[in-house]
Structures are given as C-alpha cells and as structure tokens.
C-alpha positions as a Markdown table, in Angstrom:
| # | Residue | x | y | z |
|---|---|---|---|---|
| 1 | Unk | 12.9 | 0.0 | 17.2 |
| 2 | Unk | 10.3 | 2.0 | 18.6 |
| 3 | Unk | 9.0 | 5.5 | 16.0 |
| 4 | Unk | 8.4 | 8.7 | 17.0 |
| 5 | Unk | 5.8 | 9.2 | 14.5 |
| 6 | Unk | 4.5 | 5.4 | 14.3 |
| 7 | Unk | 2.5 | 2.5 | 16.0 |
| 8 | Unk | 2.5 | -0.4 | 15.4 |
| 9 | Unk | 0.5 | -3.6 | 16.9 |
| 10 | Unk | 1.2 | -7.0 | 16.6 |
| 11 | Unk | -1.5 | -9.3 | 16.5 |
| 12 | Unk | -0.3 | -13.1 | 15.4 |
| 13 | Unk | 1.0 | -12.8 | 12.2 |
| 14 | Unk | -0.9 | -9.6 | 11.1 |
| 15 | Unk | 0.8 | -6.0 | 11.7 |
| 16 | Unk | -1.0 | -3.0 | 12.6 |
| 17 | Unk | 1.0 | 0.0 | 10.9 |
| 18 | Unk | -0.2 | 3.3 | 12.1 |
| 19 | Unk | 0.6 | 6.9 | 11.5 |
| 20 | Unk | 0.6 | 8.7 | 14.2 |
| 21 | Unk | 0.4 | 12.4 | 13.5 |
| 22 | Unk | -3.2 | 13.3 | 13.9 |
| 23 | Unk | -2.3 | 16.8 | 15.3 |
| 24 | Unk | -1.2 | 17.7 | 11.8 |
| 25 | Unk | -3.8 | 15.1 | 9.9 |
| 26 | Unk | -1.2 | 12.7 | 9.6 |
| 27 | Unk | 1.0 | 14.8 | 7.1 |
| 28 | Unk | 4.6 | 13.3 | 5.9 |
| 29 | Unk | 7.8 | 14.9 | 6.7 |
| 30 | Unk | 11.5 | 13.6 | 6.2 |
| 31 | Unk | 11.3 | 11.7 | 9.5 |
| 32 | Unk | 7.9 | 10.2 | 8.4 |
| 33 | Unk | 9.4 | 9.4 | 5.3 |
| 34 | Unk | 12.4 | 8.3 | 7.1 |
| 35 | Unk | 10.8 | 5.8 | 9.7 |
| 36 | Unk | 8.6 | 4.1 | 7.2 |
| 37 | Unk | 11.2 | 3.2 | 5.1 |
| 38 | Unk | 13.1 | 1.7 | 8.0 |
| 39 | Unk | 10.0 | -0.2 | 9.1 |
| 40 | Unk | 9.6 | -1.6 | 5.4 |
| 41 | Unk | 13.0 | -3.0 | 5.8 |
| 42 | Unk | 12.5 | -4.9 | 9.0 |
| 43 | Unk | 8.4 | -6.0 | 7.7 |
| 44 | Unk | 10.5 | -7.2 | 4.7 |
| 45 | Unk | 13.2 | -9.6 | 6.1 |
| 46 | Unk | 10.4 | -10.9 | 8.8 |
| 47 | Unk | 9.6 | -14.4 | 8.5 |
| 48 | Unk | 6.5 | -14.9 | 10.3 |
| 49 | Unk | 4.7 | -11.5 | 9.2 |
| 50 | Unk | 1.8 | -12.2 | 6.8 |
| 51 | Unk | 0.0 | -9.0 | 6.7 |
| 52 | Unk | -0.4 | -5.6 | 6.8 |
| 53 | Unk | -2.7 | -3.1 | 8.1 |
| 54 | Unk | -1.9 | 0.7 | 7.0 |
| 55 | Unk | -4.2 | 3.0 | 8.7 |
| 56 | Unk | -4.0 | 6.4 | 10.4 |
| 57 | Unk | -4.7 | 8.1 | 14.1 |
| 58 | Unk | -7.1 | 10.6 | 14.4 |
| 59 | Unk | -9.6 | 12.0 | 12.0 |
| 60 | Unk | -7.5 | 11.6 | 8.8 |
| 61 | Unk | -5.8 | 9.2 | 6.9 |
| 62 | Unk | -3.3 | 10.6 | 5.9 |
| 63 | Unk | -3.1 | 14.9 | 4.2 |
| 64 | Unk | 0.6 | 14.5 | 2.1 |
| 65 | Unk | 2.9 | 16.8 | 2.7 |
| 66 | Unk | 3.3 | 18.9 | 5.9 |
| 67 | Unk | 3.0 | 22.4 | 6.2 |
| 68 | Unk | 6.3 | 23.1 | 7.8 |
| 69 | Unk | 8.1 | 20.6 | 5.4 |
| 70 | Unk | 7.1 | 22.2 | 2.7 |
| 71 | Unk | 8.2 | 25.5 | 4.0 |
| 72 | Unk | 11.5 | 24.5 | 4.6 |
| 73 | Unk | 12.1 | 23.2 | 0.8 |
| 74 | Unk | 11.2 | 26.5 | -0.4 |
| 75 | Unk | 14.7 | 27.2 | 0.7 |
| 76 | Unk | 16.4 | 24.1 | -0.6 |
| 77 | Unk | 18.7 | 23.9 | -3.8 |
| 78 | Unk | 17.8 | 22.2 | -6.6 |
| 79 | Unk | 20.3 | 19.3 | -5.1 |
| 80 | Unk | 18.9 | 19.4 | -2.0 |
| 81 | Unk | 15.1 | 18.7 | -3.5 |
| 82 | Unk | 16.6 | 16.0 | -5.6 |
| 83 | Unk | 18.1 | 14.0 | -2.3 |
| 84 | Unk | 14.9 | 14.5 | -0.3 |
| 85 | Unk | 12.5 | 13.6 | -3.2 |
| 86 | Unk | 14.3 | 10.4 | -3.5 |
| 87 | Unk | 13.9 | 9.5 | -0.1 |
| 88 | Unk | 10.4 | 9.8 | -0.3 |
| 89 | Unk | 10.1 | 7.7 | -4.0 |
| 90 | Unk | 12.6 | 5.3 | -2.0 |
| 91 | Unk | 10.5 | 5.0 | 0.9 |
| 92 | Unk | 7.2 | 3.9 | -1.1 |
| 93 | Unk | 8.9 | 1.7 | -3.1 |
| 94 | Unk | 9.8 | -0.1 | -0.1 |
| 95 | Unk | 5.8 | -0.1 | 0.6 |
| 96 | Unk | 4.9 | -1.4 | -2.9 |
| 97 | Unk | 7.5 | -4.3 | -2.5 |
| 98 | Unk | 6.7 | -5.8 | 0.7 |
| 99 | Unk | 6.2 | -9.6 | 0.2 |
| 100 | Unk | 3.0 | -9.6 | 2.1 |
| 101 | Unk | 0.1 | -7.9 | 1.4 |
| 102 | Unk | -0.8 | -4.4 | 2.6 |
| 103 | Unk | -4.6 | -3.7 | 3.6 |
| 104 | Unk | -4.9 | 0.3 | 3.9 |
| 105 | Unk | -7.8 | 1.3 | 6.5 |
| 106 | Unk | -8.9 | 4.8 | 4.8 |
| 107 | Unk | -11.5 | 7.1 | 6.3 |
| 108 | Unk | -11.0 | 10.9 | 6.7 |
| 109 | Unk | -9.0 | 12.0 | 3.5 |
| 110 | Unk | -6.2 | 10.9 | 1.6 |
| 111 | Unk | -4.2 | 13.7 | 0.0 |
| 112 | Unk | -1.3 | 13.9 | -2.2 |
| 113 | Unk | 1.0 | 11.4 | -0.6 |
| 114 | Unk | -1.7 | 10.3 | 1.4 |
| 115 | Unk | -3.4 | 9.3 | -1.7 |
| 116 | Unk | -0.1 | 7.4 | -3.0 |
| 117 | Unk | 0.0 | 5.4 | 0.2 |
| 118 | Unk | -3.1 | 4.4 | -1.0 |
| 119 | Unk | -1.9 | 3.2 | -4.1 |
| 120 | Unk | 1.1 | 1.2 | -2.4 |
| 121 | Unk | -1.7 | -0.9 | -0.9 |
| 122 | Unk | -2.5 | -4.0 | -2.5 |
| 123 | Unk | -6.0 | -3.9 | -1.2 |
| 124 | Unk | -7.6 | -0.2 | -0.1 |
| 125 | Unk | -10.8 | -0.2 | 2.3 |
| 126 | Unk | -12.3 | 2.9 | 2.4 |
| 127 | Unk | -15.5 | 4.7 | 4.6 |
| 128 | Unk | -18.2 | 6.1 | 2.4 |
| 129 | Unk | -17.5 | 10.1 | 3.4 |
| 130 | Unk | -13.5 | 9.1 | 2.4 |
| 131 | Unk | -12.2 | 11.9 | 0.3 |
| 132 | Unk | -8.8 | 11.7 | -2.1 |
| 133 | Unk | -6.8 | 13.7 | -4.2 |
| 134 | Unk | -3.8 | 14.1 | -6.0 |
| 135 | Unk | -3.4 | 17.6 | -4.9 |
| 136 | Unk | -0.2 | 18.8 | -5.8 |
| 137 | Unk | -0.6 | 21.0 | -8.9 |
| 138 | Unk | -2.9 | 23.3 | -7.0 |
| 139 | Unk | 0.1 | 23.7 | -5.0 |
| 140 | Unk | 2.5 | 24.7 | -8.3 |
| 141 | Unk | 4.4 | 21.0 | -7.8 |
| 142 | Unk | 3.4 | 17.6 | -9.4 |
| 143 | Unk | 2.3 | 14.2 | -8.0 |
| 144 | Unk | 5.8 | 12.8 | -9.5 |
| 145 | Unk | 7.1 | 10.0 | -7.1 |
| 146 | Unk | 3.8 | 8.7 | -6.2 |
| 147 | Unk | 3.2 | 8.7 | -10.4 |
| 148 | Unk | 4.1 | 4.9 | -10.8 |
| 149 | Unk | 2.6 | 3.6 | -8.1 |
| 150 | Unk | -1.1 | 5.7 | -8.8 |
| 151 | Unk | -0.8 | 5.1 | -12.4 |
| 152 | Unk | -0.6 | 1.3 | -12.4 |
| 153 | Unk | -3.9 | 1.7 | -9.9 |
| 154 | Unk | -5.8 | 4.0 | -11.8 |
| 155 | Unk | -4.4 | 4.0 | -15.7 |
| 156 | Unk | -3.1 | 6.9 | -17.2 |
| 157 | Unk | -7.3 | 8.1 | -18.7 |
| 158 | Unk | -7.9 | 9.0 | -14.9 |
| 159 | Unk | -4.8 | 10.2 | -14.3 |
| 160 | Unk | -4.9 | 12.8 | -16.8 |
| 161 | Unk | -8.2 | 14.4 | -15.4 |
| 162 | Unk | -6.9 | 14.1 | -11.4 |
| 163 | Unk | -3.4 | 14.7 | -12.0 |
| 164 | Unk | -4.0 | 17.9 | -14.2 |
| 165 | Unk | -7.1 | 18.8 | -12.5 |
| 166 | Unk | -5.9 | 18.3 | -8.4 |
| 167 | Unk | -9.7 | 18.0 | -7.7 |
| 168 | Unk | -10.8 | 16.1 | -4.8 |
| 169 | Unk | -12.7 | 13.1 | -5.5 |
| 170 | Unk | -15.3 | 10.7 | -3.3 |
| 171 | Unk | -14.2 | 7.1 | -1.8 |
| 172 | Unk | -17.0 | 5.9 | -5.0 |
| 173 | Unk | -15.2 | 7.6 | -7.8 |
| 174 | Unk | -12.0 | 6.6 | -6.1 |
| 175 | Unk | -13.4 | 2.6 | -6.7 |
| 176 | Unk | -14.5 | 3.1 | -10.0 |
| 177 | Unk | -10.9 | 3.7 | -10.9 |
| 178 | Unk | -9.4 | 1.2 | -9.2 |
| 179 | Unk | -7.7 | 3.3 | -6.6 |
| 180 | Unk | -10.0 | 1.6 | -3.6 |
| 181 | Unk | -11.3 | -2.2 | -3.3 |
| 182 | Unk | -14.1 | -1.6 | -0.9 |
| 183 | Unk | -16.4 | 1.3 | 0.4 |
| 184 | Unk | -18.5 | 1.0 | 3.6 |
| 185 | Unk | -19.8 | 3.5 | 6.5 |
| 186 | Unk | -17.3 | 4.4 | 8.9 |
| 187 | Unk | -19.3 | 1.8 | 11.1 |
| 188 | Unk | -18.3 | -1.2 | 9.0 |
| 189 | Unk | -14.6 | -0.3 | 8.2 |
| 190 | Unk | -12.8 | -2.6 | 10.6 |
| 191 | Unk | -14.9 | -5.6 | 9.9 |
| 192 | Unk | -14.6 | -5.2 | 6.0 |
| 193 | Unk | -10.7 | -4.8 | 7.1 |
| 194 | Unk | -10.8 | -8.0 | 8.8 |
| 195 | Unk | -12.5 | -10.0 | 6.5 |
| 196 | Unk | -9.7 | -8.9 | 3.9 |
| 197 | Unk | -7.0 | -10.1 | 6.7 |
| 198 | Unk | -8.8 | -13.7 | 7.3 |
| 199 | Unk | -8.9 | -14.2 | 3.4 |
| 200 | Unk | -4.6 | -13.4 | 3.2 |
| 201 | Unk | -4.4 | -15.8 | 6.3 |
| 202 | Unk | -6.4 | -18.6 | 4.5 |
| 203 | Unk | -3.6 | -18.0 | 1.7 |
| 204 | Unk | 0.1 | -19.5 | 1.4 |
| 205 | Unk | 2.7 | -17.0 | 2.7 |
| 206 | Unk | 5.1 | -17.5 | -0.2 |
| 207 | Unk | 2.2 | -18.3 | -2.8 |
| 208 | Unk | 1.0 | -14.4 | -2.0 |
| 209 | Unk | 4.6 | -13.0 | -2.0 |
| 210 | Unk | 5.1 | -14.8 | -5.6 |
| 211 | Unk | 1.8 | -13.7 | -6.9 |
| 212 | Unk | 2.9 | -9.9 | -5.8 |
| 213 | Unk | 6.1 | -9.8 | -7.5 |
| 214 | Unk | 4.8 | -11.5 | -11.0 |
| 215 | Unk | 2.0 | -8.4 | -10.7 |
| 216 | Unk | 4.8 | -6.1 | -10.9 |
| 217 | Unk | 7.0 | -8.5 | -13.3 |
| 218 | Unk | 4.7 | -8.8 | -15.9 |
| 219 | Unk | 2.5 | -5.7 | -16.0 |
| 220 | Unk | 2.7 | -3.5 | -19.0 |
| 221 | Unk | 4.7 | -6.7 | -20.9 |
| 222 | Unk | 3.7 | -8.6 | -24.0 |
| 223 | Unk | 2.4 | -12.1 | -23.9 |
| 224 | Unk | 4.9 | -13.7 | -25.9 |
| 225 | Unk | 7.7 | -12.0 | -22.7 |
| 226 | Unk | 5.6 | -13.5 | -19.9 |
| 227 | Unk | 5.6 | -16.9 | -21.0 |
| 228 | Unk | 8.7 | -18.1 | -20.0 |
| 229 | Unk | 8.4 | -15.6 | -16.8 |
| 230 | Unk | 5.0 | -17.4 | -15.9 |
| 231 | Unk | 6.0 | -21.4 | -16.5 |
| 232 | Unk | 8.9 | -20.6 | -14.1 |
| 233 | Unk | 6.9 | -18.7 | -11.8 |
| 234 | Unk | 4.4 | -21.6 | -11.8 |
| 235 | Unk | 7.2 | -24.7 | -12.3 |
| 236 | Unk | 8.9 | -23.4 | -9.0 |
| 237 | Unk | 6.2 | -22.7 | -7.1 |
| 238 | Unk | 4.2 | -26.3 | -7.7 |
| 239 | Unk | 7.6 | -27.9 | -6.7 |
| 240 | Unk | 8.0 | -25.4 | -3.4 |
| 241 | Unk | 7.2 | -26.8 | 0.2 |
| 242 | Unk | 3.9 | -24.5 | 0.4 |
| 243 | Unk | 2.9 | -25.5 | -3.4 |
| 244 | Unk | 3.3 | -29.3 | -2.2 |
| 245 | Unk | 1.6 | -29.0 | 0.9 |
| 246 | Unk | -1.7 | -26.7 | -1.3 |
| 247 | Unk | -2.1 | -29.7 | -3.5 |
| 248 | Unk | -1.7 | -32.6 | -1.5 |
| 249 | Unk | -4.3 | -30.2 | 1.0 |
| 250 | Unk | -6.4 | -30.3 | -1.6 |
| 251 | Unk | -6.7 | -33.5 | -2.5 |
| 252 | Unk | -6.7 | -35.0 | 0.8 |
| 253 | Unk | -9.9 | -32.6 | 1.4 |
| 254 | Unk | -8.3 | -30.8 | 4.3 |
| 255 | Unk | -7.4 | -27.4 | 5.7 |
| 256 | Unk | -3.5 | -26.5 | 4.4 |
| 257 | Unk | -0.9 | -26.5 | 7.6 |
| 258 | Unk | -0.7 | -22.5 | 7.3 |
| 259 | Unk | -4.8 | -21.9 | 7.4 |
| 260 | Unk | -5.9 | -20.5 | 10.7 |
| 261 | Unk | -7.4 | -23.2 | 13.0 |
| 262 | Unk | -11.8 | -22.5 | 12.3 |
C-alpha cells in the first residue's frame, strides 16, 4: 500500500525503508507509528525480501517524538496515553522481529525514538558528525518503550548514565556501547551500507532469520536453558533445505544457490 509518511525502494531482494518527514526532522507521530507497523507486517510475511535498509530523508535521521504529537497528549487521559504508548512499543517490536536483517543508514541525529530505531537494527552504520540521545527525561517523560530494545544494545551501565542523564552523545561513544556497528564520513556512508547488504546476501535467508530469533531466545538465559534450545536450533537447521544445500556447497567448493552471481 503506498504511505503517506514513507518510501520505500525495491531493489532485488533488498528494501529501501525511508522516513519521509524531513520538514519536521523526521519526528514520529501516531500515523508514523501507525504505517511502520503495517509495513513490518507485510516485510514479515514476504518471501523473497532479504534485507533491510532503515534510513531517513533529509538532514536527519530521525528527532523522536513530534512537536505537535506531543502537544496533543498533554491533553490525553491516562487511558488514552496507555493505548497510544502501546502502539508505539507494538510497532518496534514488529521492527526488532523481522526475519531479515535491518541495516539502519544514520547521519544527522537520532533522538529519543530516533535513537530506539536505532536499537531495532541489527546492524547501525553511522556518519562521523551522527549525534544520539535518549532525550526524554529532559522532557519530564522516560525512554520506556524503546527500554528493551536500547538496553539489550547498550547494557544497563550505559543506560544508567544516558537514560538518567538525556545527554547527547557522538556516533564514536555511540559504538563504544554497542548502539552503532560502523562509523565513517558522511562521504562513505552508502558504500559501508552496501558492503553490509552484500555480506546478508552472501548468507542463507532462513539461516539469518534462525540466527535472529535464537539472539532474542537465548539472551539473558543460563547455559544449562539454552542447551536443548541450541541442539534443536542447530538439529533442524542442518536437516533444512538451505542447511543441506550450505554443506553440500561447501564441500563441493562452490558458491550456495542463494549467493549473488560474482
């Protein structure tokens, strides 16, 4: 369906997400919120997609919340915050849980919920001059749905300083805690991007999607819980059309079926 407040650009079996607001820096509202949860669905249930780009028009990645927005929930009930607050933890849950992997393209800034798109990402590339924060306590409101999703990126140690703090932080500090993958001038930021998108290519489809969901299965468990979790994850996956195909790839010393042609 075509958005309002979206692009999006197919090219093969890589999707180019964009948000399309740059008149207010890309800030969310309830139909932002609303649009990218209905594009989640349709990513999800998409055979042939493989991955994701996440980036943003205009100057900025992505500021959080928008002015007007938040203007309006000054006058909402306590109800009424409840219901729109779990539209927006709905919608990026249905980010985090894509089965393919999500690339985010940040330059400008990434704000608030700007900063917990980030986090949604499985892999962030960021240009140098890239600012971040989790912002909302200098606003007298918390960084609560985005919480999960920035505190299995950064750990709860930098959490406690950005989160309590709302200070702004550089693209570097942001890699140091795990928030962004890669950090090169502006000049360099779609070629890094790509590089990223030929290495998910050179991967198997449902190997990747797999691999994604045992992240989130197994984090924050003991060793002695994963192990029947990972033998099945493994057992299933050796015996699976793709995990056939990998090894028998490999051993013949050739390119998998689902590698791009070189």
């Amino acid at each position: 369906m075509p958005y309002k407040f979206l692009t999006t650009r197919r090219e093969g079996a890589v999707e180019y997400l964009t948000l399309n607001r740059p008149e207010v820096r890309n800030a969310f509202n309830e139909a932002v919120i609303a649009e990218l949860t209905d594009w989640a669905g349709q990513a999800a249930a998409e055979k042939d997609l493989r991955v994701v780009v996440l980036g943003g028009a205009g100057p900025t990645f992505c500021a959080g919340a928008d002015v007007e927005w938040m203007a309006k929930t000054i006058h909402y009930t306590e109800q009424e915050n409840l219901q729109d607050a779990t539209a927006a933890a709905r919608m990026f849950t249905a980010l985090d849980t894509l089965p393919v992997p999500v690339i985010g393209r940040v330059h400008g800034a990434a704000l608030g919920g700007g900063a917990g798109l980030a986090a949604v990402c499985d892999v962030v590339v960021a240009e140098d001059r890239a600012v971040f924060g989790f912002t909302e306590v200098k606003l007298g409101i918390l960084p609560a749905v985005i919480a999960p999703f920035a505190l299995a990126a950064i750990g709860r140690s930098a959490a406690r300083e950005l989160f309590l703090t709302g200070a702004r932080f550089s693209a570097a500090r942001a890699r140091e805690i795990g928030l962004v993958h890669a950090v090169v001038p502006a000049a360099g930021l779609d070629a890094t991007v790509a590089s990223y998108v030929n290495e998910f290519l050179t991967a198997s489809r449902d190997a990747v999607a797999a691999a994604k969901s045992l992240i989130r299965e197994i984090w924050g468990r003991s060793s002695a819980e994963t192990i029947p979790m990972t033998a099945k994850a493994i057992a299933t996956q050796r015996v699976s059309s793709e995990g056939q195909e990998g090894l028998k790839a490999f051993l013949e010393k050739r390119p998998p079926r689902w590698s791009p042609p070189r």
